[in-house]
Structure formats: C-alpha cells, structure tokens
PDB file of N, CA, C, O and CB in Angstrom:
ATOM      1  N   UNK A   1       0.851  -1.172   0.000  1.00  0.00           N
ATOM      2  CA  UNK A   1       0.000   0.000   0.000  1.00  0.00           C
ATOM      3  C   UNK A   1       0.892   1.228   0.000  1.00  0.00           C
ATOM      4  O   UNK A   1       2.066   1.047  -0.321  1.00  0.00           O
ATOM      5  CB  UNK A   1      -0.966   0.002   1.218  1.00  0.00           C
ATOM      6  N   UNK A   2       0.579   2.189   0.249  1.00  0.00           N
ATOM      7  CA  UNK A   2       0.967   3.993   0.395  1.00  0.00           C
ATOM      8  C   UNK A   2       1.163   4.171   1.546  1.00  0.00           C
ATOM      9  O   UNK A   2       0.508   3.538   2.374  1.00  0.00           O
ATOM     10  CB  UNK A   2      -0.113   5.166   0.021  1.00  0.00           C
ATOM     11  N   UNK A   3       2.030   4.998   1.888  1.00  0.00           N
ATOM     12  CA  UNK A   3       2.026   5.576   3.027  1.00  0.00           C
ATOM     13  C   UNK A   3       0.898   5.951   4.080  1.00  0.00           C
ATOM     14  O   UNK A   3      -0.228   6.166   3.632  1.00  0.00           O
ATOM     15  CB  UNK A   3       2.526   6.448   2.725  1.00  0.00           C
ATOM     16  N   UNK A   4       1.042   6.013   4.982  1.00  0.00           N
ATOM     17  CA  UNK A   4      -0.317   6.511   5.651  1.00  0.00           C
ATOM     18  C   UNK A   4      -1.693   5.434   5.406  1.00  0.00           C
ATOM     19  O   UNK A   4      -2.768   6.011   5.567  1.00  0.00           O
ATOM     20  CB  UNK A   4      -0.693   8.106   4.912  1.00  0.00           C
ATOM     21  N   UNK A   5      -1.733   4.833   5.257  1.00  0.00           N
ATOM     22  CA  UNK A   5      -2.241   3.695   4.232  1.00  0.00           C
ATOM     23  C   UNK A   5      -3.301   4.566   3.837  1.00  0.00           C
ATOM     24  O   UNK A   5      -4.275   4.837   4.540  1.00  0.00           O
ATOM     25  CB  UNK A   5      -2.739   2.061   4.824  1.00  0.00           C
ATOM     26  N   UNK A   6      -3.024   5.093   2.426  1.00  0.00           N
ATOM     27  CA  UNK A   6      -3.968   5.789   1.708  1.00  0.00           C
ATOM     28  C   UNK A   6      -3.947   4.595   0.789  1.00  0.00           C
ATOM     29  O   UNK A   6      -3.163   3.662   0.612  1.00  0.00           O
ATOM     30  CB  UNK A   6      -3.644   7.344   1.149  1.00  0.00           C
ATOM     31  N   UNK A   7      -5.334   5.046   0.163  1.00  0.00           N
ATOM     32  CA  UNK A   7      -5.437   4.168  -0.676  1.00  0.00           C
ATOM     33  C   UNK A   7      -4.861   4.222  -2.001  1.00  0.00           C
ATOM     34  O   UNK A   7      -4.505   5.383  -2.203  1.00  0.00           O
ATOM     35  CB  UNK A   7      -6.512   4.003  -0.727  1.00  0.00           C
ATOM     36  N   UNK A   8      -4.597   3.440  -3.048  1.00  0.00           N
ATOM     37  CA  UNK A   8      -4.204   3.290  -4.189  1.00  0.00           C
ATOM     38  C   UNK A   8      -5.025   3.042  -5.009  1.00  0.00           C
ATOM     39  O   UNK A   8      -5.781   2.088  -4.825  1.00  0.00           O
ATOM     40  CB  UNK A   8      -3.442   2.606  -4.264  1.00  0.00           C
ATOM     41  N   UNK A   9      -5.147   4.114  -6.566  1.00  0.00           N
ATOM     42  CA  UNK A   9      -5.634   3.948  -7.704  1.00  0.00           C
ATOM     43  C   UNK A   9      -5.446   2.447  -8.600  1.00  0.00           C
ATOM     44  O   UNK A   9      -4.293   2.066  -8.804  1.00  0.00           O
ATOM     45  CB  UNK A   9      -5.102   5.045  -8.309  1.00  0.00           C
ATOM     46  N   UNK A  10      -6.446   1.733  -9.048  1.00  0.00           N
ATOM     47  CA  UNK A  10      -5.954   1.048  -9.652  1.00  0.00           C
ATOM     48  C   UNK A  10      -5.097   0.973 -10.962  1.00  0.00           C
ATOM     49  O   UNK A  10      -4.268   0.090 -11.181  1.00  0.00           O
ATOM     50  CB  UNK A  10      -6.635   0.625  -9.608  1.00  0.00           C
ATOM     51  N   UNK A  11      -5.342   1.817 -11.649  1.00  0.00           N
ATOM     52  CA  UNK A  11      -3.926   2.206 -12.686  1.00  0.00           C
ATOM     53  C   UNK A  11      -2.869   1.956 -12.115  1.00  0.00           C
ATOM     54  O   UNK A  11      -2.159   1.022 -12.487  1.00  0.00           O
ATOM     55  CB  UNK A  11      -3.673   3.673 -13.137  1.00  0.00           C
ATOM     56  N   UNK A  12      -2.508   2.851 -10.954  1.00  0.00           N
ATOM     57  CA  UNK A  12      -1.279   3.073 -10.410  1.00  0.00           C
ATOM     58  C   UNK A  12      -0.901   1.551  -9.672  1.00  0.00           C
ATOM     59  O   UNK A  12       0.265   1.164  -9.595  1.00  0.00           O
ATOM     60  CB  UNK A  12      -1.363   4.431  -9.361  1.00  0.00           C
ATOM     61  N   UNK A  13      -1.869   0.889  -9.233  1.00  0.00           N
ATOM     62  CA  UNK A  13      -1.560  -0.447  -8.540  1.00  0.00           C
ATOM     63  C   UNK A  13      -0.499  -1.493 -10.138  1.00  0.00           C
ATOM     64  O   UNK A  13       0.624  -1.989 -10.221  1.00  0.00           O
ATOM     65  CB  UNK A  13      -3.624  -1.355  -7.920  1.00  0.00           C
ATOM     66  N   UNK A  14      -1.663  -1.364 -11.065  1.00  0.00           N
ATOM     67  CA  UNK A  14      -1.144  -2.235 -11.595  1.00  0.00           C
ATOM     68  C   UNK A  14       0.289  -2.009 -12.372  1.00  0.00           C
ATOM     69  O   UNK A  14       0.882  -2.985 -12.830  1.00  0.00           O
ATOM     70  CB  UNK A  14      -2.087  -2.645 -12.271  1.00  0.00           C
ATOM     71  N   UNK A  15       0.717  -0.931 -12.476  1.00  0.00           N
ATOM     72  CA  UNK A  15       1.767  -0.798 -12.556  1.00  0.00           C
ATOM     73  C   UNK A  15       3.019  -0.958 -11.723  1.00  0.00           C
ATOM     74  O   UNK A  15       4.054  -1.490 -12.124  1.00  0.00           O
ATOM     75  CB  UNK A  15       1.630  -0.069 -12.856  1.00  0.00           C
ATOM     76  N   UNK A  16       2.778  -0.342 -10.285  1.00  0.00           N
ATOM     77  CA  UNK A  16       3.276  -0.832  -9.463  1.00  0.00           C
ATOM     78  C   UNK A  16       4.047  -2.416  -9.126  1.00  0.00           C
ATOM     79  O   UNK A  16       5.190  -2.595  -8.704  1.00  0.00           O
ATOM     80  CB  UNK A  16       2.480  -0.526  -8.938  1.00  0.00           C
ATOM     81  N   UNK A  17       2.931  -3.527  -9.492  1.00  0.00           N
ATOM     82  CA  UNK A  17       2.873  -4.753  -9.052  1.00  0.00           C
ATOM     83  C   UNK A  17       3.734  -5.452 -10.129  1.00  0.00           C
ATOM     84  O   UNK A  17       4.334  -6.519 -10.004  1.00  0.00           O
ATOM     85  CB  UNK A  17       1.426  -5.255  -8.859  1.00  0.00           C
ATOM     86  N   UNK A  18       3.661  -4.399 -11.537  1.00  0.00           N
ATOM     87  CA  UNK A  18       4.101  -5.412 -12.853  1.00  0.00           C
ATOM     88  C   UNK A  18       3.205  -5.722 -14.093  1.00  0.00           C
ATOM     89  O   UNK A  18       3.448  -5.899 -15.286  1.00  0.00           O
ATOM     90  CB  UNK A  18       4.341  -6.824 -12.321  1.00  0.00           C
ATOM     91  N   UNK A  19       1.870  -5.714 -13.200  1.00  0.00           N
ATOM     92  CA  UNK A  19       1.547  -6.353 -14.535  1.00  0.00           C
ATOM     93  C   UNK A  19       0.692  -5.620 -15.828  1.00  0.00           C
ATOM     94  O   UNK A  19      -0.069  -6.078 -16.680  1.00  0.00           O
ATOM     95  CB  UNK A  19       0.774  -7.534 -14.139  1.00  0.00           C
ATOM     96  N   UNK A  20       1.235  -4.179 -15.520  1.00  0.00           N
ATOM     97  CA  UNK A  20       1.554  -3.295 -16.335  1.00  0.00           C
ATOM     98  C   UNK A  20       2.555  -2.531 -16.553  1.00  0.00           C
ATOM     99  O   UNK A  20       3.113  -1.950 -15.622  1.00  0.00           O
ATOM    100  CB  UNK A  20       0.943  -2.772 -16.305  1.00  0.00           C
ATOM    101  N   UNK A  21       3.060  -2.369 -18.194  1.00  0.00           N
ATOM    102  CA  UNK A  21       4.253  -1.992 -18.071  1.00  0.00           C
ATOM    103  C   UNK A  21       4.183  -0.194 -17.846  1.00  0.00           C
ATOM    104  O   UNK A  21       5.008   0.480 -17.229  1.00  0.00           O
ATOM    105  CB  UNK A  21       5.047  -2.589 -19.389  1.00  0.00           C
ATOM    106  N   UNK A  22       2.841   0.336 -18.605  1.00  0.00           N
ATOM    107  CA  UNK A  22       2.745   2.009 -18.587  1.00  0.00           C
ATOM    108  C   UNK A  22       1.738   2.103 -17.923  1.00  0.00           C
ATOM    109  O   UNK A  22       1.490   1.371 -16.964  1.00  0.00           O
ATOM    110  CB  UNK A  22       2.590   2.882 -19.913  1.00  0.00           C
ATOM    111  N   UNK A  23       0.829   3.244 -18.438  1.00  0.00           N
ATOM    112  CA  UNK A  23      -0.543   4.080 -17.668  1.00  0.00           C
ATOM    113  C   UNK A  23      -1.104   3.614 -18.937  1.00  0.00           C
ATOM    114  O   UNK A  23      -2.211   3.080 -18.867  1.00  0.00           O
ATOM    115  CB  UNK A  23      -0.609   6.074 -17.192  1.00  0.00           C
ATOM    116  N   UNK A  24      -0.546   3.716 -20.084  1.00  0.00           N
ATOM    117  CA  UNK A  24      -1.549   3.192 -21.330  1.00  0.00           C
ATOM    118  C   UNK A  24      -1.921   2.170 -21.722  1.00  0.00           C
ATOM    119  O   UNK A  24      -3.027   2.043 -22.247  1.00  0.00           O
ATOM    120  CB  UNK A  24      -1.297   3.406 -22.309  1.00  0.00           C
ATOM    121  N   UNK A  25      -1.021   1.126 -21.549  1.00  0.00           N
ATOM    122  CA  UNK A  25      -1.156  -0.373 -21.273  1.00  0.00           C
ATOM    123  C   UNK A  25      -2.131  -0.704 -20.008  1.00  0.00           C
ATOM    124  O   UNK A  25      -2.910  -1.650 -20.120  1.00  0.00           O
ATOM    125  CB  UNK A  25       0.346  -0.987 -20.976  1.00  0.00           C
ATOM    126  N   UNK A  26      -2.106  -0.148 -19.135  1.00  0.00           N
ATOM    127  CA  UNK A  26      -3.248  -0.412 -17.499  1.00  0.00           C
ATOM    128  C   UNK A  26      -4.743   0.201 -18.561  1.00  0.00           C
ATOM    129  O   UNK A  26      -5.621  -0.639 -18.760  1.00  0.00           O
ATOM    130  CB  UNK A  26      -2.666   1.237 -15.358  1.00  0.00           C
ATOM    131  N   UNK A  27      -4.906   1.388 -19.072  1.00  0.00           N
ATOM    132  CA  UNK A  27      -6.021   1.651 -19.909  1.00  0.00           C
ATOM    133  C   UNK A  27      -6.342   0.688 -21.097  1.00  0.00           C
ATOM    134  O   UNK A  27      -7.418   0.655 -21.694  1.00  0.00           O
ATOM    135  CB  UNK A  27      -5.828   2.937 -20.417  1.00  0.00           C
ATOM    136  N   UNK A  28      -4.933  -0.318 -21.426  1.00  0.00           N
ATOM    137  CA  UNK A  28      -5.777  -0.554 -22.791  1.00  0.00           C
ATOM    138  C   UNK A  28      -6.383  -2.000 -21.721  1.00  0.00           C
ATOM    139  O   UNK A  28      -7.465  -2.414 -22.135  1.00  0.00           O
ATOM    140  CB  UNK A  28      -4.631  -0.916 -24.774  1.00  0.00           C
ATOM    141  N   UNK A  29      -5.938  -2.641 -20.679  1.00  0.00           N
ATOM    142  CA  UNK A  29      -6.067  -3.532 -20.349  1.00  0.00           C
ATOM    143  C   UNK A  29      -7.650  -3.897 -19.598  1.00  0.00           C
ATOM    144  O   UNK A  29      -8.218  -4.947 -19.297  1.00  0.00           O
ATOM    145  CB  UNK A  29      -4.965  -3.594 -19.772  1.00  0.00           C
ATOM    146  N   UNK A  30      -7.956  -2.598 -19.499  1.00  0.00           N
ATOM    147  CA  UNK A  30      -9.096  -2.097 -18.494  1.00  0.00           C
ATOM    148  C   UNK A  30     -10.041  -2.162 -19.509  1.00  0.00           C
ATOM    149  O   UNK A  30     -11.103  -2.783 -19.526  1.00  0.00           O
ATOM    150  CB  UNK A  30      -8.976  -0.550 -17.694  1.00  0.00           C
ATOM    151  N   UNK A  31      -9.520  -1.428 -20.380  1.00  0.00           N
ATOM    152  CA  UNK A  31     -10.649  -0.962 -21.626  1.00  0.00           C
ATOM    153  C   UNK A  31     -11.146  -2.700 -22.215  1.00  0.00           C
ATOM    154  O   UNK A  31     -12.287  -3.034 -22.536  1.00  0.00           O
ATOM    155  CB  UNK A  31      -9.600   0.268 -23.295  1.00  0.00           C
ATOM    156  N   UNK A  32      -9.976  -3.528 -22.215  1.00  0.00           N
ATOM    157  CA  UNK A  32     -10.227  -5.122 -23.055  1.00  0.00           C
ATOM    158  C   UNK A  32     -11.103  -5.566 -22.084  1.00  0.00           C
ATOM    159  O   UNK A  32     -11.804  -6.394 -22.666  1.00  0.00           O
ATOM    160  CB  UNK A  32      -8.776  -6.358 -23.308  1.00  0.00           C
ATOM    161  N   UNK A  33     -11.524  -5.471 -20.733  1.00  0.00           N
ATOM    162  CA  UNK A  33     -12.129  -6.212 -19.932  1.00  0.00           C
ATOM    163  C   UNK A  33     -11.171  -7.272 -19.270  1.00  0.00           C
ATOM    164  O   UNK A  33     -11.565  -8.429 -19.123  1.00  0.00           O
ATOM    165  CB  UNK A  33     -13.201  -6.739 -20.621  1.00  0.00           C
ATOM    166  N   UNK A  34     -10.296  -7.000 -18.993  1.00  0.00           N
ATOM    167  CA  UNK A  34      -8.875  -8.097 -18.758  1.00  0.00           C
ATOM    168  C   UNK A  34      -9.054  -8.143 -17.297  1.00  0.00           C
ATOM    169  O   UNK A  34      -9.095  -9.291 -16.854  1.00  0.00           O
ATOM    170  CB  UNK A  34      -7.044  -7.460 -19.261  1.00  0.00           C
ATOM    171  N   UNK A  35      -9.181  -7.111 -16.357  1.00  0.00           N
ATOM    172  CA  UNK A  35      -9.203  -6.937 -15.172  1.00  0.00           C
ATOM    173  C   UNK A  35     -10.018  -7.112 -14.471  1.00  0.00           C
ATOM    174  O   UNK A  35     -11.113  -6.918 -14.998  1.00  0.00           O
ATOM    175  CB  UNK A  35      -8.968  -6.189 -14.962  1.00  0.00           C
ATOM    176  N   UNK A  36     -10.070  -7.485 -13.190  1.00  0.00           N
ATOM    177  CA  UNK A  36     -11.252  -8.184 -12.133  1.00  0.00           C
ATOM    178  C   UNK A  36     -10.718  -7.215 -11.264  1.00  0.00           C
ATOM    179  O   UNK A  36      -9.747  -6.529 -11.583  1.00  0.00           O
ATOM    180  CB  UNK A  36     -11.263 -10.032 -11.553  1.00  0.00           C
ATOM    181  N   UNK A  37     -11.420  -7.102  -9.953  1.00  0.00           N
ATOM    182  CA  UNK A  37     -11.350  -6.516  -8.456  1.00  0.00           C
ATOM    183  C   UNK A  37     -12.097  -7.590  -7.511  1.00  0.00           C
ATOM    184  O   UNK A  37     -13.288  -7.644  -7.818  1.00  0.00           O
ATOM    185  CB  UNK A  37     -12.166  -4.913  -8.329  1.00  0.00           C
ATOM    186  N   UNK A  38     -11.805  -8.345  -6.593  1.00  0.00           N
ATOM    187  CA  UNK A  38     -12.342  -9.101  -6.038  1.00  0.00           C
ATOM    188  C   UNK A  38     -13.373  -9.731  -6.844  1.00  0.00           C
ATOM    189  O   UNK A  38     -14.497  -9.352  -6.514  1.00  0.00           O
ATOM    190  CB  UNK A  38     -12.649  -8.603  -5.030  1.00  0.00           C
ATOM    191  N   UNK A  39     -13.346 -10.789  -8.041  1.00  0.00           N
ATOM    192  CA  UNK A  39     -13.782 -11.214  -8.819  1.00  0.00           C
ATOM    193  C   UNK A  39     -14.644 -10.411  -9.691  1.00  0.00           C
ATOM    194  O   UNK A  39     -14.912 -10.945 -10.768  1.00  0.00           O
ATOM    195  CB  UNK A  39     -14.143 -12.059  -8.371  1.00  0.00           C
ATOM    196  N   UNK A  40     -15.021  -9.528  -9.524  1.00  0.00           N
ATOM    197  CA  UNK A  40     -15.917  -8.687 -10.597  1.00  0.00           C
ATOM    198  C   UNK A  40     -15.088  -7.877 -11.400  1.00  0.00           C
ATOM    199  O   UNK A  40     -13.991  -7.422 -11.076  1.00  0.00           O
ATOM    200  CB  UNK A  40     -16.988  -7.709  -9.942  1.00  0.00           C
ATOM    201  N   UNK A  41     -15.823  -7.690 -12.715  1.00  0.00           N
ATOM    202  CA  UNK A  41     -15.180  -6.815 -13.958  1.00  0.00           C
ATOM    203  C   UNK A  41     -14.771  -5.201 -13.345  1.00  0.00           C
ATOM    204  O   UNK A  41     -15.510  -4.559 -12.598  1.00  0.00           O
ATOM    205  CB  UNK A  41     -16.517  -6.664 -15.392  1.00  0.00           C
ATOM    206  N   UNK A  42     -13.950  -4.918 -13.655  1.00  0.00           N
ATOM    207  CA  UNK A  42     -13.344  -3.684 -13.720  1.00  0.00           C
ATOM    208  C   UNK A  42     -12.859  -2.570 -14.302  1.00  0.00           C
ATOM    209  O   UNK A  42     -11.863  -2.973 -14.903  1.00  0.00           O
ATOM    210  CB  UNK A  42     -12.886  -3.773 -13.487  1.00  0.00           C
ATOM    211  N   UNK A  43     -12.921  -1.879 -14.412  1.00  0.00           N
ATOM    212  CA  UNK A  43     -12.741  -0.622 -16.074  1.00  0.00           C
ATOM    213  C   UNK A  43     -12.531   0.545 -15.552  1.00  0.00           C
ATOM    214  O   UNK A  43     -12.164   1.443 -16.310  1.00  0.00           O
ATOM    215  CB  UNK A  43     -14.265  -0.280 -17.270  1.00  0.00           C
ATOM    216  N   UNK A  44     -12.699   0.807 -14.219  1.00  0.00           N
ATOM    217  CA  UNK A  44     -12.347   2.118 -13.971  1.00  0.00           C
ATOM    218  C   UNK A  44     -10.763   1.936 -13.366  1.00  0.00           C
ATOM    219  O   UNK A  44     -10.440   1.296 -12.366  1.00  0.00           O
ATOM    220  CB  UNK A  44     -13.492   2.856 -12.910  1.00  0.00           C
ATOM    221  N   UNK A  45      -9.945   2.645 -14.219  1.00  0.00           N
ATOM    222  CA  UNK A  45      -8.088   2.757 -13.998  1.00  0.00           C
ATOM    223  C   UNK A  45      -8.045   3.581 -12.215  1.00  0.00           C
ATOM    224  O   UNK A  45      -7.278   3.515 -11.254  1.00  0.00           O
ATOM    225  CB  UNK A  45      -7.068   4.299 -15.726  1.00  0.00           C
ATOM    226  N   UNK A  46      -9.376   4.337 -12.538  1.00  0.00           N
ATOM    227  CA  UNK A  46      -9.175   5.402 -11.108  1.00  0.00           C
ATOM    228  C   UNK A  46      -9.974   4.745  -9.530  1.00  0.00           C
ATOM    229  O   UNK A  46     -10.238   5.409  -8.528  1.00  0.00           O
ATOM    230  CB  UNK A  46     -10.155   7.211 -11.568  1.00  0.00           C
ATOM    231  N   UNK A  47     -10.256   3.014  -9.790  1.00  0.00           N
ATOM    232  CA  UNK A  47     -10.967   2.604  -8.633  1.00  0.00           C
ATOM    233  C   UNK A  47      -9.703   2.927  -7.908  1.00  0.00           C
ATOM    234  O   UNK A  47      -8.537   2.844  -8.294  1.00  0.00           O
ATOM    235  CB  UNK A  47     -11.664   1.043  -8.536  1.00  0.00           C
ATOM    236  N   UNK A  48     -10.519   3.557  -6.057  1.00  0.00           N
ATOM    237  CA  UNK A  48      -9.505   3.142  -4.990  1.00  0.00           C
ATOM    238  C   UNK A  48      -9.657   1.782  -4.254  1.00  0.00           C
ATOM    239  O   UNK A  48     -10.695   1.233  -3.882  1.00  0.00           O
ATOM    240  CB  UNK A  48      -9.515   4.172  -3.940  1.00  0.00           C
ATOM    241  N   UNK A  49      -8.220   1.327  -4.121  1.00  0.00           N
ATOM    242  CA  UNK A  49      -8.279  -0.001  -3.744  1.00  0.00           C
ATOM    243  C   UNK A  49      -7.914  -0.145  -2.114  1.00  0.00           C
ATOM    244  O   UNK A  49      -7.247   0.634  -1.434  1.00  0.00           O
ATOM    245  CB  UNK A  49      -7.280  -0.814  -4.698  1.00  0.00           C
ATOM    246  N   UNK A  50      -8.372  -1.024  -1.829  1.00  0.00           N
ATOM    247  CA  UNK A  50      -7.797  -0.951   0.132  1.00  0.00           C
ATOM    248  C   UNK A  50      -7.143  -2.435   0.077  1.00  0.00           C
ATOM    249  O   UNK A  50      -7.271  -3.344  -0.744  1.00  0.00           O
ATOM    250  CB  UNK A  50      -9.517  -0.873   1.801  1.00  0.00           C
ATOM    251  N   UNK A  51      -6.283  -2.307   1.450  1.00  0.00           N
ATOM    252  CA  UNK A  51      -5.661  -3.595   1.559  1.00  0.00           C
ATOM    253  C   UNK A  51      -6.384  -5.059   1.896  1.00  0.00           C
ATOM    254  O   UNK A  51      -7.038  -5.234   2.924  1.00  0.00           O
ATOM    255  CB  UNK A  51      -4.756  -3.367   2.513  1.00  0.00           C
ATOM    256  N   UNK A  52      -6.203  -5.939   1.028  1.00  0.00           N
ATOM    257  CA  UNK A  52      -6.837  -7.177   1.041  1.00  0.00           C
ATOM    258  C   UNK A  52      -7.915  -7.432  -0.557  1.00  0.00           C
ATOM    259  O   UNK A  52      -8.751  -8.300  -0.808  1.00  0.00           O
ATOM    260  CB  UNK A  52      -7.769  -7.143   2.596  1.00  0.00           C
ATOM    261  N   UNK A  53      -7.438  -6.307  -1.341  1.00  0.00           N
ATOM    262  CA  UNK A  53      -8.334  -6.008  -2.512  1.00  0.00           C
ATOM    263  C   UNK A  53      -7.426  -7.395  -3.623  1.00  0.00           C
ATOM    264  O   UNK A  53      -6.235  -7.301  -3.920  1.00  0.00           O
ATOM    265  CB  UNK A  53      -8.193  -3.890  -3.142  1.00  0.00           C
ATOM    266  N   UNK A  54      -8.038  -8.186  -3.922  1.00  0.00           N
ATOM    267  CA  UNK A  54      -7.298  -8.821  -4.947  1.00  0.00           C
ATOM    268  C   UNK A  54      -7.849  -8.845  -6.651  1.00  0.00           C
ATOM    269  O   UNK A  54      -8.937  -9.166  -7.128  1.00  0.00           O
ATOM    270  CB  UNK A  54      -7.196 -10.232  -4.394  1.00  0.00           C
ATOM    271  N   UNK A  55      -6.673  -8.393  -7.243  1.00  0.00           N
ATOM    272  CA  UNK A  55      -6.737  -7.476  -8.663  1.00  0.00           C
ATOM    273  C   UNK A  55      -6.052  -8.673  -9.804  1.00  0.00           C
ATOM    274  O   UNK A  55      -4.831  -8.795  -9.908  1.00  0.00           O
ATOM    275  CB  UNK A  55      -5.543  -5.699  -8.531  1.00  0.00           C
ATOM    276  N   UNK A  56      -6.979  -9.471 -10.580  1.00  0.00           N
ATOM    277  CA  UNK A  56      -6.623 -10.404 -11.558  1.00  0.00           C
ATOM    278  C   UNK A  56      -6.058  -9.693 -12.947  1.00  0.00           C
ATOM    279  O   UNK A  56      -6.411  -8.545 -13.217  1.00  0.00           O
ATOM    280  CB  UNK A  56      -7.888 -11.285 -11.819  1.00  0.00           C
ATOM    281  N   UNK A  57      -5.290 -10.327 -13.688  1.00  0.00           N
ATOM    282  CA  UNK A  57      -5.524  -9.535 -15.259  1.00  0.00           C
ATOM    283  C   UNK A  57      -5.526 -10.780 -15.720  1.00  0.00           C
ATOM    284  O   UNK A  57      -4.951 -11.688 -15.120  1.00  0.00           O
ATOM    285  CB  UNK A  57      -4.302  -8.351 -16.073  1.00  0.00           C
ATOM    286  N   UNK A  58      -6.081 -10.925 -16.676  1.00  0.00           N
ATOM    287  CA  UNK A  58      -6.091 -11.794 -18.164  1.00  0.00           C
ATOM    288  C   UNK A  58      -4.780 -11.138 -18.804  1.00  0.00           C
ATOM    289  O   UNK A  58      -4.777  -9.952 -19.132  1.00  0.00           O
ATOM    290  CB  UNK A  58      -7.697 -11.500 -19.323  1.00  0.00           C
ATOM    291  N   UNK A  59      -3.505 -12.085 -18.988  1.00  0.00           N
ATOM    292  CA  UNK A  59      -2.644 -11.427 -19.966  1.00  0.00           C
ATOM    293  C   UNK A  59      -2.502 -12.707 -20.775  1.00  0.00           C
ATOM    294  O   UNK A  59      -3.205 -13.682 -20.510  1.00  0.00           O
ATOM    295  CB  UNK A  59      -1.191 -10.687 -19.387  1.00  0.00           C
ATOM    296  N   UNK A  60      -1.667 -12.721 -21.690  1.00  0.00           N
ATOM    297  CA  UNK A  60      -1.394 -13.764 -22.904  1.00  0.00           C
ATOM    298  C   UNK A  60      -1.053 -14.970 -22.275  1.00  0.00           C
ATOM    299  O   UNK A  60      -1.692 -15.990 -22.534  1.00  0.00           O
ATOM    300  CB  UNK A  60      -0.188 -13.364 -23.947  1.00  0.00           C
ATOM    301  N   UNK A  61       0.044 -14.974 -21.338  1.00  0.00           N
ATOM    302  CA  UNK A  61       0.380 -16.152 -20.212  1.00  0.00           C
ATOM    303  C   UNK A  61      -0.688 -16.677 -19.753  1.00  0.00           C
ATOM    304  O   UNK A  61      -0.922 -17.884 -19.684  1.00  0.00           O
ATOM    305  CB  UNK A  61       1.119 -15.746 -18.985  1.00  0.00           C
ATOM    306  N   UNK A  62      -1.379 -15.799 -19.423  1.00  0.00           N
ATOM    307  CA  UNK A  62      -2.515 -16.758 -18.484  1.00  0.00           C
ATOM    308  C   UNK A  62      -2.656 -15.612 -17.482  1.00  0.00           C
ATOM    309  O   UNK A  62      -2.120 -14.511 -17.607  1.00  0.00           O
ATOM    310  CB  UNK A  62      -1.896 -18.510 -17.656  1.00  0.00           C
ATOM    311  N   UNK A  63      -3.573 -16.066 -16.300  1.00  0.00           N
ATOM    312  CA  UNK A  63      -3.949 -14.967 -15.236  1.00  0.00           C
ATOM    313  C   UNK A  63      -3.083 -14.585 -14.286  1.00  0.00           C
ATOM    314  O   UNK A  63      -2.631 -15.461 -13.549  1.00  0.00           O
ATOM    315  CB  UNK A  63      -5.001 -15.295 -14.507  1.00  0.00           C
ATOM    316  N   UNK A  64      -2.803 -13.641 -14.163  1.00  0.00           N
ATOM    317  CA  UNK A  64      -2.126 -12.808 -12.944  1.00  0.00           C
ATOM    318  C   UNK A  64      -2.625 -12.438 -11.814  1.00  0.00           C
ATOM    319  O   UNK A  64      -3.629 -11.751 -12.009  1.00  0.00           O
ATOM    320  CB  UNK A  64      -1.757 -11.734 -13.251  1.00  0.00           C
ATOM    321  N   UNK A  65      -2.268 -12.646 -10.200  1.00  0.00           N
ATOM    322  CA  UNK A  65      -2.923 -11.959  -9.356  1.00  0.00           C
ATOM    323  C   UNK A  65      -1.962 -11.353  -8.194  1.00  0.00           C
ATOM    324  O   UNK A  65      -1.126 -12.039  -7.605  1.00  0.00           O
ATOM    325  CB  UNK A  65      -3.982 -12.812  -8.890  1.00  0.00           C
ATOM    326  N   UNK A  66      -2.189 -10.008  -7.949  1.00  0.00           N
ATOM    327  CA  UNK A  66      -2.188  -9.347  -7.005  1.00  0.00           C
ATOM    328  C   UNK A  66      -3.171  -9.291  -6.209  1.00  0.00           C
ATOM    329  O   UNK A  66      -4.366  -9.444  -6.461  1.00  0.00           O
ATOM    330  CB  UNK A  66      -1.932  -8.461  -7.278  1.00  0.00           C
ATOM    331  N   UNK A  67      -2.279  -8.902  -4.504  1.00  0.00           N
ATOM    332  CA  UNK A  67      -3.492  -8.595  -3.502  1.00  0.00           C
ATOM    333  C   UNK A  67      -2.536  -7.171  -2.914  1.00  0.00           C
ATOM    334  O   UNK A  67      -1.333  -6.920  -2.984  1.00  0.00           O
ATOM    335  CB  UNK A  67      -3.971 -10.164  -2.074  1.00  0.00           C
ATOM    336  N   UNK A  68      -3.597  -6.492  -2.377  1.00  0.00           N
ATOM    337  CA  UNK A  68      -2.982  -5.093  -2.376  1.00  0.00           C
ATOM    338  C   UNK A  68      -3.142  -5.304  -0.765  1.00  0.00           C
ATOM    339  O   UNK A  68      -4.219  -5.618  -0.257  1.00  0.00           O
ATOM    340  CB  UNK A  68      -3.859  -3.607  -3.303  1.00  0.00           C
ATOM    341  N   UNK A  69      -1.779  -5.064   0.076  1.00  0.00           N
ATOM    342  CA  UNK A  69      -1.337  -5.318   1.197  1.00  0.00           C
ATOM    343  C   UNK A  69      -1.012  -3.817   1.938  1.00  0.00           C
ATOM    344  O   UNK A  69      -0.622  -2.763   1.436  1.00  0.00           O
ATOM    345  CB  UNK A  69      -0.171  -6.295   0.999  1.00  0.00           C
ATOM    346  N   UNK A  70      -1.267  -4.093   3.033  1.00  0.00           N
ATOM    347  CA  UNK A  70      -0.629  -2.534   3.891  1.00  0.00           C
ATOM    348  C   UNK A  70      -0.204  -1.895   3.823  1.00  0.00           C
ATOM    349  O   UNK A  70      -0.095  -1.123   4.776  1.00  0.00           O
ATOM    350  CB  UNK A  70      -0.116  -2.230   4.564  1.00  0.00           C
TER     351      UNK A  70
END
C-alpha cells in the first residue's frame, strides 16, 4: 500500500505490481475487460483499492494476481 495507508488507484496499482508496463497499457487492459477486483469486472483505472483487494488480469500467459497489502 501507500504511506499513511492511503489508498491506491488502480492504474497506479497495476503498474506498481508489474503487470503493467505504462498508464496506457493499465487503460488498454481495463478498456479489453482483462481486469477483475475481487472477482468482478473492472474498467475504472481510477478505482480506490484498500488492503486485502485482490486485482486479476487476463494477460497472454494466463492470469495474474495481485493482492494489495498494507
């Protein structure tokens, strides 16, 4: 997480974590429907996320998961 434990944008998460390489790649990934938030579809780059939030992508490999921690 952020300091202060503020919360984190999901754009900014998924870059953070890896499994985006830019801000435009996290948009095109959002925009494909690639991304989950605690199993449901996701599309907004600007959700805030809290700790224990777990964030899937659909990439070419196969699925990715982060959980957004303290």
């Amino acid at each position: 997480m952020t300091q202060h434990d503020e919360p984190i944008r999901l754009g900014q998460f998924l870059k953070l974590v890896g499994l985006a390489d830019t801000g435009g790649h996290a948009r095109a990934l959002l925009d494909d429907g690639a991304v989950t938030v605690n199993g449901e579809p996701e599309a907004r780059r600007g959700r805030q996320l809290r700790p224990g939030d777990v964030v899937e992508v659909d990439l070419p490999g196969g699925v990715q998961r982060a959980t957004v921690e303290d």
